[in-house]
Legacy VTK file of the C-alpha trace (Angstrom):
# vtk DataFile Version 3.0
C-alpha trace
ASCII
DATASET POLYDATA
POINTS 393 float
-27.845 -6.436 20.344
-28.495 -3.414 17.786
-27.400 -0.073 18.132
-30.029 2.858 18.426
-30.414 4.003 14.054
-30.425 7.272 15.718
-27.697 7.554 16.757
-24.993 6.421 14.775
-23.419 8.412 12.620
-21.925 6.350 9.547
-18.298 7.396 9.142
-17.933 6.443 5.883
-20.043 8.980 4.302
-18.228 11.436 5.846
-15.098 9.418 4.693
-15.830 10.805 1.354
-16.290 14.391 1.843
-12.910 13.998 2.945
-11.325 12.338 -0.161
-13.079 15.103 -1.969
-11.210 17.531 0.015
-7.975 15.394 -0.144
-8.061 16.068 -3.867
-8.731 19.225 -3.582
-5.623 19.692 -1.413
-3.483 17.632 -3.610
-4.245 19.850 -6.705
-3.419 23.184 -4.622
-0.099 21.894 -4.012
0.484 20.752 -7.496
-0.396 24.418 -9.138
1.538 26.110 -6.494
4.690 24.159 -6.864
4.065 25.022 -11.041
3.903 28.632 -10.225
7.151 28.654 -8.080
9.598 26.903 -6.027
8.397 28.049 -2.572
6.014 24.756 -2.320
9.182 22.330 -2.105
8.472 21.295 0.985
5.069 20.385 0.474
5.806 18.262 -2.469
8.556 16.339 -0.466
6.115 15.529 2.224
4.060 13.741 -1.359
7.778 10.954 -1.592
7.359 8.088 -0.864
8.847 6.271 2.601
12.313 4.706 1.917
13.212 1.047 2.850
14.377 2.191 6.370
12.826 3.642 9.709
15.502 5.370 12.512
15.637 5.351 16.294
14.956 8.516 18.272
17.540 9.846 19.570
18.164 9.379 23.070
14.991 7.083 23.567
13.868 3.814 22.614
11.932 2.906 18.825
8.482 2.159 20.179
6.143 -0.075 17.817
1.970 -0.420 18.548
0.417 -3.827 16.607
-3.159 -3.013 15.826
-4.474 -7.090 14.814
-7.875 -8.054 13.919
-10.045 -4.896 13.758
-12.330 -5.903 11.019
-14.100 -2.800 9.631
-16.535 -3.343 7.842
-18.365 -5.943 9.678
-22.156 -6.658 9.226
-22.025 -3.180 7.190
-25.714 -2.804 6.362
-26.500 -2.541 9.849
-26.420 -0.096 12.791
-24.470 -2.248 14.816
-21.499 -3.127 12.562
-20.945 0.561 12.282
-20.722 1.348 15.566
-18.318 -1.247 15.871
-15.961 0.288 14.233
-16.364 3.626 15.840
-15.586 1.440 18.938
-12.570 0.250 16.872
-11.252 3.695 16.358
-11.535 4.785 20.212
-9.560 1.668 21.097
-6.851 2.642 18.546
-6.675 6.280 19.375
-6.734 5.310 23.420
-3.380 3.129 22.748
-1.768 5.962 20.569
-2.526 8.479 23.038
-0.978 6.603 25.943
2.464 4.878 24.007
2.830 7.339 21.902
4.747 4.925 19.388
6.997 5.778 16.460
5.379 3.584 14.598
1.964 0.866 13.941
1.630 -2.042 12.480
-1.387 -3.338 10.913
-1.328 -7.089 11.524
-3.760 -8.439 9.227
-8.166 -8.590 9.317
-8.007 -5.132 9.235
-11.353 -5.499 7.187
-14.425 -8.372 7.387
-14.222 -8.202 3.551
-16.830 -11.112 3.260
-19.750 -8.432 4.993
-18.823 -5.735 2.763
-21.125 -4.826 -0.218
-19.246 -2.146 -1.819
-17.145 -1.999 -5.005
-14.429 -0.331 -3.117
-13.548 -2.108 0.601
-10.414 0.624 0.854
-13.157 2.942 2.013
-13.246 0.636 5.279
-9.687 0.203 4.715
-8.770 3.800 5.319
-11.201 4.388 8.022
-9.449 1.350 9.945
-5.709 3.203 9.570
-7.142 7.066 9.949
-6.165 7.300 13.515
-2.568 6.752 12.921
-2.580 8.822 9.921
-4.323 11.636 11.805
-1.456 11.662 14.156
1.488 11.903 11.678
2.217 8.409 12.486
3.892 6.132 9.869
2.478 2.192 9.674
2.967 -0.745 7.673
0.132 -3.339 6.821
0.010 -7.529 6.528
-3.118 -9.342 5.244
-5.399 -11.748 6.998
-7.787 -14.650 5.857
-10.552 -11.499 5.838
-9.105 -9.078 3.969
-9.903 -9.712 0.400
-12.435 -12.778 1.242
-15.345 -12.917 -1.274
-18.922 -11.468 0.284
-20.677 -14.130 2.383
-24.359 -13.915 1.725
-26.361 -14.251 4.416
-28.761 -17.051 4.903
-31.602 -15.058 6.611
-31.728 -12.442 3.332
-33.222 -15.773 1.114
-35.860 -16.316 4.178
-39.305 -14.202 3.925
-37.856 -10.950 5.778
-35.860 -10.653 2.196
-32.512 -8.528 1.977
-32.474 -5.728 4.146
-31.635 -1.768 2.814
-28.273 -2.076 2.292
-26.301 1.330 2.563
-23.089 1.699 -0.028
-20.888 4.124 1.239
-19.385 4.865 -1.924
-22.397 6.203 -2.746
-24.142 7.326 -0.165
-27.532 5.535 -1.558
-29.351 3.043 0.298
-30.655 0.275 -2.022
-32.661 -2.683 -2.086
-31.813 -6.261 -4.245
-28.474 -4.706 -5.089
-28.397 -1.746 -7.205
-25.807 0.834 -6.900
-23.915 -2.222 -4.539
-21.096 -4.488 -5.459
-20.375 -7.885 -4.113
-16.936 -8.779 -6.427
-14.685 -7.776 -3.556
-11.591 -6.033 -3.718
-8.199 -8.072 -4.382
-5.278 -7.667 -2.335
-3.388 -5.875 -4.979
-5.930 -3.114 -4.903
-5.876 -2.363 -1.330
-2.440 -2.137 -1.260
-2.109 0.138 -4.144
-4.720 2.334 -3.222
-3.326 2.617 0.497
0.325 3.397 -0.585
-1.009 6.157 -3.742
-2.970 7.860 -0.973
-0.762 7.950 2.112
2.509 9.112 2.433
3.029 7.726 5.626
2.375 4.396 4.550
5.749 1.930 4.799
3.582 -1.047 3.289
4.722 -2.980 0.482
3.384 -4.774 -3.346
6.238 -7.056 -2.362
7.543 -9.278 -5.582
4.876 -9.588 -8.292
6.720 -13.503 -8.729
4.846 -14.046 -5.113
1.219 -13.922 -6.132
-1.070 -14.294 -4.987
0.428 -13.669 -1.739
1.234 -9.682 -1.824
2.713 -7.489 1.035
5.661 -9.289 1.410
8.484 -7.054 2.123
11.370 -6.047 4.673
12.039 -3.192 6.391
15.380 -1.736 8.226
15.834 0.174 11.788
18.653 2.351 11.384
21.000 3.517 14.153
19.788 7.189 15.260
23.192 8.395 14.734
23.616 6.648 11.353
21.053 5.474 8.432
23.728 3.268 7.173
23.894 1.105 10.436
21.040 -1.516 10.962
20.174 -2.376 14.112
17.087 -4.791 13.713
15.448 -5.868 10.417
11.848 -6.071 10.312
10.114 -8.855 7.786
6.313 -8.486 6.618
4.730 -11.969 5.323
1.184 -12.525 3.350
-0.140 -15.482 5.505
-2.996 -15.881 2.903
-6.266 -16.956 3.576
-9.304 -15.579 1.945
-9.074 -15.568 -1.780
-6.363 -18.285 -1.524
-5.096 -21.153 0.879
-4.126 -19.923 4.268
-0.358 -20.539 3.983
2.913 -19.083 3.759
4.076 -20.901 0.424
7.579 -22.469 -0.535
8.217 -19.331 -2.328
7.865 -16.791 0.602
9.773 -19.003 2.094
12.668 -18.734 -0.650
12.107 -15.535 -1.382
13.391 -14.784 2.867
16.033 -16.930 2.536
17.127 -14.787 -0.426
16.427 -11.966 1.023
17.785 -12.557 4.380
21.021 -13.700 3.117
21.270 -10.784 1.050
20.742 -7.903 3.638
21.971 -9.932 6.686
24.204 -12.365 5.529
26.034 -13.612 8.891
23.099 -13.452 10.898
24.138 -10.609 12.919
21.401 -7.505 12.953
18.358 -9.071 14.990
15.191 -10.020 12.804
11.955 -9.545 13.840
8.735 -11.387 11.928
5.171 -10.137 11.032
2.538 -11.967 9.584
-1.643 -13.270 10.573
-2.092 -16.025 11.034
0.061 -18.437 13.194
2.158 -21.334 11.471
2.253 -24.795 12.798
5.086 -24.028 15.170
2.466 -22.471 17.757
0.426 -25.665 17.934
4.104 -27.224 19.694
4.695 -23.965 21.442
1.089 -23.352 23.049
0.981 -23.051 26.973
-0.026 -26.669 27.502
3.045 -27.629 26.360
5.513 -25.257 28.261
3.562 -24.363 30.977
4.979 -21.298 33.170
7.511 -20.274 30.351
4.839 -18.728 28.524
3.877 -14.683 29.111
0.465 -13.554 28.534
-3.108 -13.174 30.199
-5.233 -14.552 27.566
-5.680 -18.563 26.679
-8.715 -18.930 25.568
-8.771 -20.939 22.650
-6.602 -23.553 20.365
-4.079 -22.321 17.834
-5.696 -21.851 14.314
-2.747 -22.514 12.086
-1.877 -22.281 8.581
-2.741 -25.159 6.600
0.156 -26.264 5.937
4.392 -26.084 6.656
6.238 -24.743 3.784
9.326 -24.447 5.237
9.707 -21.489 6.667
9.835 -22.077 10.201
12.608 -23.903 9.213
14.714 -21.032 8.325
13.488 -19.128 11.166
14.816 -21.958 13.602
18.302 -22.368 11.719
19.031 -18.151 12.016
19.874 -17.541 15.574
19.480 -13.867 14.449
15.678 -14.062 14.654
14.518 -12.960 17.505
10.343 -13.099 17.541
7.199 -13.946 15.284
4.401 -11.702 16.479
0.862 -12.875 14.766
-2.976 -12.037 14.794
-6.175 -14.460 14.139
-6.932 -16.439 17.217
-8.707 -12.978 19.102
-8.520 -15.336 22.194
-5.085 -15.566 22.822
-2.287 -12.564 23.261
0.544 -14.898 25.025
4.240 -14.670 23.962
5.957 -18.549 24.565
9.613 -19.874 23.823
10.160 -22.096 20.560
13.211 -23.089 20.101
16.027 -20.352 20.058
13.361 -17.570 19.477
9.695 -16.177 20.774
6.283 -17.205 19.371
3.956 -14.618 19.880
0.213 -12.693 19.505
-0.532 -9.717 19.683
-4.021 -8.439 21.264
-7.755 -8.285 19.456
-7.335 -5.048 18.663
-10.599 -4.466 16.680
-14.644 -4.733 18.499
-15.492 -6.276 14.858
-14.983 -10.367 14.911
-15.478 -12.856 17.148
-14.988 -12.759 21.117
-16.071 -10.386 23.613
-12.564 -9.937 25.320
-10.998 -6.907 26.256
-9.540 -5.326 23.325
-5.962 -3.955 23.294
-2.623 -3.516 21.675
0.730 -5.275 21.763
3.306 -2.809 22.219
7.168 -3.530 21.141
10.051 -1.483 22.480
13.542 -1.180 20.829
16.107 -0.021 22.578
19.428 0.328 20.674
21.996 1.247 24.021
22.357 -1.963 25.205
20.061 -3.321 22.206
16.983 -5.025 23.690
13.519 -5.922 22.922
10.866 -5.720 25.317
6.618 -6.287 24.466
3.571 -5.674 26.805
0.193 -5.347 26.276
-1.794 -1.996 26.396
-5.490 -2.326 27.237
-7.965 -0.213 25.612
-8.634 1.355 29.750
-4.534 2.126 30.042
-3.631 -0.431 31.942
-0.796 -2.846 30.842
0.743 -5.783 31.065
2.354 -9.323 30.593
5.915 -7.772 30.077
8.493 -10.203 28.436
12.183 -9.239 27.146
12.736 -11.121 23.443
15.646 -10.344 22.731
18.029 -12.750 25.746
LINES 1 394
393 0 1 2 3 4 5 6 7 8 9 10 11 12 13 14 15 16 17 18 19 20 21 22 23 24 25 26 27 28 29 30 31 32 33 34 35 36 37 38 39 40 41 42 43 44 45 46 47 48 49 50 51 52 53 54 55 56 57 58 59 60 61 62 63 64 65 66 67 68 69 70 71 72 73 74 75 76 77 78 79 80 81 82 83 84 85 86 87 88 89 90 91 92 93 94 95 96 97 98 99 100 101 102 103 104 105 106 107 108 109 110 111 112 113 114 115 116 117 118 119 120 121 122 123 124 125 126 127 128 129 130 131 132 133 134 135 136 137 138 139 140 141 142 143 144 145 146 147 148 149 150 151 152 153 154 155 156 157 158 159 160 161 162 163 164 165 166 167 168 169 170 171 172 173 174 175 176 177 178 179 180 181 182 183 184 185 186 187 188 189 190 191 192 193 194 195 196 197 198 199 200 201 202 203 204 205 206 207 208 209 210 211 212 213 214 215 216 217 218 219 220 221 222 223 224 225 226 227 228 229 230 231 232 233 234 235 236 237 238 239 240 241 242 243 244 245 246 247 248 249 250 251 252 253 254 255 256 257 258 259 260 261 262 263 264 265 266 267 268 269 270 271 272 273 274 275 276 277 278 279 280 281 282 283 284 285 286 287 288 289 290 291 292 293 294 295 296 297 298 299 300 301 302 303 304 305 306 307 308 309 310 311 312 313 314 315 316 317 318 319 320 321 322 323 324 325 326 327 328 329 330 331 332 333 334 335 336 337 338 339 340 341 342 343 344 345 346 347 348 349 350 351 352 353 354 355 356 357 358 359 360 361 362 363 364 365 366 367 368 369 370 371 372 373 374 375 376 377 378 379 380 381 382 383 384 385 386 387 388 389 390 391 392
């Protein structure tokens, strides 16, 4: 159904007045801290966000997963638009209710195969602005959409023809392409251009000897009363898709092992896993197979897992330290099941872009470090919650 023309206001044009004003900003600060030293604290609010993130103090480390919003979709009409607006009051319902210390981007946070533009980081940004407007810091993981190449649609070779097709980066409306781009933008891209431009952002390159897999990367809770004392680690995995197979290779896999052994070598801080789209492991662990040990509201659908088993579920089976897997992709499902010594979980379709006309929502994870727990529940878009599960027994 198609949105009134009218009345939809396309955020993206007013996206760039605000990177024109973000620059303008940016080169304020940098001729006031030439003039003088009283713009210190200005320019330390510019460093970039260290390896670690600390508890509160006195209260739990509270984490919202934001999965599958695809901006972006079915951009040259009024509807895919307003999507996205519809996106961005889900998102800022769930902030305003949790409150969380920090969000997590879990992959499809653009349809990059229905975007036209040179840029996509223009959708990109839009997707994470309500978290940056709230001084929140976030990480990001890719999905199969991210970076996919631009689908062209079959009914634009039929005799209606390709429709005006609006290019936000700039502003023009064209016809048969000009002023539009359909190369896509790699992986590498949006993650550089989301770190440059936002100081809040924890997400990762990860190891250029990964590629074509990118944000790859770990990150520590520290102890509120101590940086130095880890008290859960926090792993961020490319699950591919898109511009390459959808699969977490044998090098991601050695690259954790490395990694894992290097920063938590006797398995003793509690690791917690992040990537899109589910590995083979939740084919065995769906609810058909453990029925009434599972935790959720929504099983609508199969698992759609990576193509393949590289071995990393492997590792994640032999370290009794890891505690939970939390993915994206199937918008159907949101449950949380047993596998082995550790949980298997989804979050929630997060985004109104995609498939599925389910309610959207937000897993929520809570940390506490006094005793140390883990607890997850789902927050609706309407406030209510629940399917409540504790992941770390």
């Amino acid at each position: 159904m198609m949105a009134n023309k009218n009345s939809v206001k396309n955020p993206l044009s007013i996206l760039s007045f605000y990177y024109w004003v973000l620059e303008i900003v940016i080169q304020l600060m940098i001729l006031t801290v030439s003039s003088g030293p009283s713009e210190l604290t200005a320019v330390k609010l510019r460093i970039k966000p260290g390896d670690y993130l600390q508890m509160p103090q006195g209260s739990p480390f509270k984490i919202a997963i934001f999965a599958d919003l695809h901006f972006g979709e079915d951009a040259w009409t009024d509807w895919g638009p307003q999507q996205d607006v519809n996106s961005i009051r889900v998102m800022s319902n769930v902030l305003d209710r949790e409150h969380p210390d920090f969000v997590i981007y879990l992959g499809d946070v653009i349809t990059a195969n229905n975007i036209p533009i040179e840029n996509a980081s223009l959708y990109w940004d839009q997707a994470i602005s309500p978290t940056r407007e709230k001084g929140i810091p976030w990480s990001t993981v890719f999905g199969n959409h991210d970076d996919a190449p631009f689908e062209w649609p079959m009914e634009w070779f039929s005799s209606s023809g390709i429709p005006q097709l609006r290019c936000p980066s700039t502003n023009v409306s064209c016809s048969g392409g000009k002023n539009c781009s359909f190369r896509g933008t790699p992986r590498l891209e949006l993650m550089t251009n989301e770190i440059q431009h936002n100081s809040l952002s924890y997400s990762k390159s990860g190891p250029s000897n990964l590629w074509p897999s990118v944000s790859n990367y770990v990150l520590k809770l520290s102890s509120s009363s101590d940086p130095e004392v880890t008290l859960a680690l926090m792993y961020f995995l490319d699950s591919g898709g898109g511009s390459y197979p959808e699969v977490l290779s044998s090098s991601q896999a050695n690259w954790f092992n490395q990694t894992s052994q290097q920063v938590n070598p006797e398995s003793r801080v509690p690791e917690i896993m992040f990537w899109h789209i589910p590995s083979q492991a939740y084919k065995q662990a769906a609810p058909r197979f453990l029925k009434g040990k599972c935790v959720g509201s929504m099983f609508n659908e199969s698992v759609a897992a990576q193509e393949a088993e590289m071995g990393m579920m492997k590792l994640l089976e032999a370290r009794p330290s890891v505690k939970a897997v939390f993915v994206g992709h199937n918008h159907g499902l949101d449950w949380c099941c047993p596998y082995k010594q550790l949980w298997l979980c989804y979050a929630r379709h997060s985004g109104y872009g995609g498939y599925g006309n389910w309610p959207r929502g937000s897993r929520i994870l809570e940390i506490t470090e006094q005793p140390f727990s883990i607890r997850s529940w789902i927050r609706m878009e309407d406030g209510s919650s629940h399917s409540t599960v504790v992941l770390s027994s």
